[in-house]
N, C-alpha and C positions, 0 to 999 in steps of 0.2 A: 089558740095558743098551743094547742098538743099538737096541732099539725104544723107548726115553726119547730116543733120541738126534736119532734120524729126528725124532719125535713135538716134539722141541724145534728145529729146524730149519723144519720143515713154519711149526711157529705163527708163527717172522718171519718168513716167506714169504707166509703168506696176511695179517698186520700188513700187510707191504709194499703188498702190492696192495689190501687194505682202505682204507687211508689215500691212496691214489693219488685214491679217489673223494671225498674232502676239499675242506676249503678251502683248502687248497695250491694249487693250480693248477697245469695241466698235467699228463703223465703221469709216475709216480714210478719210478726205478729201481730194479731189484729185483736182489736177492744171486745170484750163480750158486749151483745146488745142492751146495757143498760141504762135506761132514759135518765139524761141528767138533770140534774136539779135546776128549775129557774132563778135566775138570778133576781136577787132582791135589791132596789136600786140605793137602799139606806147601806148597805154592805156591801165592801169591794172586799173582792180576795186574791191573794197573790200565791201560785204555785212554784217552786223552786225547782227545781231538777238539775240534779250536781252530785257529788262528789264529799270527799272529808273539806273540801278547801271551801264548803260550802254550811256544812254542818258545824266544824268545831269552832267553840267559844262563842256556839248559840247566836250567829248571824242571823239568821231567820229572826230569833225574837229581838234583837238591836231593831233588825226592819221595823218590825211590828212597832215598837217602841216609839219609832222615830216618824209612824203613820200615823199613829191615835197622836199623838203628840200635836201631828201639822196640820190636821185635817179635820180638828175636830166638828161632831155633828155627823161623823163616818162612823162608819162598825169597820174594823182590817180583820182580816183573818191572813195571816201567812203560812202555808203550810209547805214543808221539805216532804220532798216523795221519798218513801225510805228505800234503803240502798244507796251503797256508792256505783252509781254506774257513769259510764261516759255516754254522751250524746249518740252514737253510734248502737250501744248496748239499749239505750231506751225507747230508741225507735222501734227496735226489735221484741224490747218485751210487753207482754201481754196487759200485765199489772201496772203497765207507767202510763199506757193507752189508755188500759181502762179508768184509770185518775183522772186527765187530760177529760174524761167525756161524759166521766161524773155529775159533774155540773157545769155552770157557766161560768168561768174564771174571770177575773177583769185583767190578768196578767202574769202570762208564765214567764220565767227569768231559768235560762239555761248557760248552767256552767256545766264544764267537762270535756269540750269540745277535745280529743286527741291531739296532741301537737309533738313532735319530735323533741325531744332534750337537747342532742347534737344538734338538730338544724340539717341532717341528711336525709332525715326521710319525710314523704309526705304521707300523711291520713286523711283519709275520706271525709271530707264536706258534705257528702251526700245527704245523710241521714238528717244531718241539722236541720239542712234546707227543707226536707220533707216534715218533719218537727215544728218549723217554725209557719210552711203552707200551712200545716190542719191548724194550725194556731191559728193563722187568720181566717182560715173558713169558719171558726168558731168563733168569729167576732173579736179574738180577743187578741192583749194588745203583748206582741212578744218582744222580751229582752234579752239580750246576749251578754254575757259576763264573763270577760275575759279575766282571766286569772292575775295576778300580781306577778312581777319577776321573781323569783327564786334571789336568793341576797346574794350581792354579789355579781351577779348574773345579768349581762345586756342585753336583757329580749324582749322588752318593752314595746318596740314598736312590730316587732314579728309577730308575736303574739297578740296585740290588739290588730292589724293587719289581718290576720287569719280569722278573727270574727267579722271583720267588716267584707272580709270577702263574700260572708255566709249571708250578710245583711244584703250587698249589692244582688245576688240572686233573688232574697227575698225580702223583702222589707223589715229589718226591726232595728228597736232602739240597740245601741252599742253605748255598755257605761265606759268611763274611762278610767277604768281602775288600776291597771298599771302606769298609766301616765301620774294619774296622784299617789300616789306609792312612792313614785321619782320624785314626783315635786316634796311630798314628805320629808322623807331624808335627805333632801338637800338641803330645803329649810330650817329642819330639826334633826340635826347628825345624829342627837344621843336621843331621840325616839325608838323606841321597839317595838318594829312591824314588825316584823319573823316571830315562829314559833326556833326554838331552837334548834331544830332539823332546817333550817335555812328556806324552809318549803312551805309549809304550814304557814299561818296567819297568827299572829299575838292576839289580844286581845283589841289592842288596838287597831291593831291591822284590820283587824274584821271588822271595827267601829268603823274604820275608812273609809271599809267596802261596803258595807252599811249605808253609808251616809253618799256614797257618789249613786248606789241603786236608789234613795228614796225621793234625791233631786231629779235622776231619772226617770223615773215614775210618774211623780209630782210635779215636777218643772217648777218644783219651790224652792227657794233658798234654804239649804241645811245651814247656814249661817243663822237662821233666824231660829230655829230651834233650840228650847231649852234644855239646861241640864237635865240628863236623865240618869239620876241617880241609883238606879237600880244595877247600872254595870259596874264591873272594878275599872272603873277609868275616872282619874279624876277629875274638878273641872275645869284645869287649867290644861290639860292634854283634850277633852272635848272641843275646847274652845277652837284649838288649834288645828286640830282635825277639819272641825266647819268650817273654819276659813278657809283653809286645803283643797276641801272638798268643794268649795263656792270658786274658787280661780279655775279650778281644773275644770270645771265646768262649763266658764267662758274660753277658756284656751279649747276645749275641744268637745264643742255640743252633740250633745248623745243622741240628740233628734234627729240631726243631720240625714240618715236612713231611714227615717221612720216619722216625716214632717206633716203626716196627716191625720196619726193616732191622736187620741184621746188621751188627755191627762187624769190622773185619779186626783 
């Protein structure tokens, strides 16, 4: 068992410095050698790496909420890596490595991915892909979370498009959380996804995106989840959500890129 253990630490170490020699640029930071913790099969845990678009109105614990909920006879643990960094900034630092190799993850979910506002420039893909390789050398099962459109804003399929690019190099799941976002407010005009900076996530928004990462994950129905009482969301807007969240799911399966991982 210690020498799988070493043997899987070693492999994101030499990752690390293999992709240092990349199109990334610059030199890449590498994990202090800390032996991670073996993974316990009654508890899954999910690491996040993102952004405020990922943090506020306590997405992470909606996740969490919406695991112990579906799965019960599971332990979840969800934990946000702190810092707002972008996928590009994480690859590079020391401390987001060092998380990543901690222990054994059953699934890291990476928002933040760089993407232009105008639609003129391009940002580097690189680092993702190298992000999401050590993620599979470590067994574990990696997620892509593309961001929500901005209100108002047509870049729905740009923006999921540039995660699934990242996927086509390396295998992960792609939620569709811009696509139900659209389908939301189509459906429900007078809902409020946005924070009021048009950018941010409401409360509900972030239930959304919640609820499209836990079908994801799961490959369960968030339809079939119960109210969970615990957020300011009532439950005639839950409802609505889950049903949202169960079409968008059939309209565009998140597994697609990633049809041979493992479900939690």
């Amino acid at each position: 068992m210690m020498s799988r253990t070493l043997n899987l630490l070693g492999a994101l170490l030499v990752a690390a410095t293999m992709a240092a020699c990349g199109g990334g640029g610059g030199r890449a930071a590498t994990a202090p050698p800390v032996a991670p913790v073996p993974a316990d099969p009654a508890t899954l845990s999910v690491l996040m790496f993102g952004n405020s678009h990922t943090v506020l109105n306590n997405l992470p614990g909606m996740l969490s909420a919406m695991l112990t909920a579906g799965r019960p006879g599971k332990t979840f643990s969800v934990v946000a890596a702190p810092g707002y960094l972008t996928l590009e900034e994480r690859r590079h630092d020391a401390a987001s490595l060092a998380l990543m190799s901690r222990q054994k993850w059953s699934a890291i979910v990476f928002q933040a991915q760089q993407y232009s506002l105008s639609g003129d420039f391009v940002y580097s893909i690189d680092e993702a892909v190298d992000l999401v390789r050590m993620t599979r050398l470590a067994g574990t099962v990696p997620v892509m979370f593309p961001e929500w459109p901005r209100f108002g804003v047509d870049e729905t399929e740009r923006i999921f498009d540039l995660h699934v690019s990242i996927a086509r190099l390396q295998a992960a799941c792609v939620a569709p959380i811009p696509q139900a976002f659209d389908r939301a407010a189509l459906q429900y005009p007078t809902l409020v996804l946005h924070n009021v900076d048009g950018n941010h996530s409401s409360p509900a928004g972030a239930f959304l995106a919640a609820l499209v990462l836990y079908a994801t994950l799961t490959g369960n129905s968030a339809g079939a989840l119960p109210l969970l009482p615990a957020f300011a969301i009532d439950g005639a807007t839950q409802a609505r959500l889950r049903a949202v969240a169960d079409e968008q799911m059939l309209a565009t399966p998140p597994r697609t890129w990633c049809p041979g991982d493992v479900v939690l």
